[in-house]
C-alpha positions, 0 to 999 in steps of 0.5 A: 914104122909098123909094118902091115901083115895081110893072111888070106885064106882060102876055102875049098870049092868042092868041099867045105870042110868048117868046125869038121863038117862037110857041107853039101855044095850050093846046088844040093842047099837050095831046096833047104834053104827056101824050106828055111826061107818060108819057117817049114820046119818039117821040110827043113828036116826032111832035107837035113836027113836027106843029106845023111841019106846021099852021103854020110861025110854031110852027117855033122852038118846035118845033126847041126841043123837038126839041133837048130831045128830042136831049138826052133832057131830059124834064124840060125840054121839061115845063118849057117847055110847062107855062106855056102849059097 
């Protein structure tokens, strides 16, 4: 008889803390994420360095989506941010 292992794994709720970033909570995303929702690329990278500017511990998420940004990959940056709404 096999027997049936179930991990669990728990995010923190303030901070979330994937691939060593810290992203920003739901509240300070939205503005980014309707700037992603309408392709306003200027916008999205006004509020990328607007969250270095608040904290610098939100810098590697930052820099992650201005590289997406670089890339014109919309679709990702959505990806990215869409867990943490």
């Amino acid at each position: 008889m096999r027997e049936i292992h179930f991990l669990y794994f728990l995010l923190p709720t303030p901070l979330h803390e994937i691939d060593n970033w810290i992203v920003p909570e739901p509240e300070q995303l939205k503005d980014i994420y309707k700037a992603v929702e309408r392709c306003r690329v200027t916008e999205i990278e006004a509020e990328a360095n607007k969250f270095k500017e608040i904290d610098a511990k939100y810098s590697a998420f930052s820099n992650k989506i201005l590289s997406l940004i670089d890339e014109f990959d919309i679709d990702a940056i959505a990806a990215l941010i869409e867990p943490y709404m």
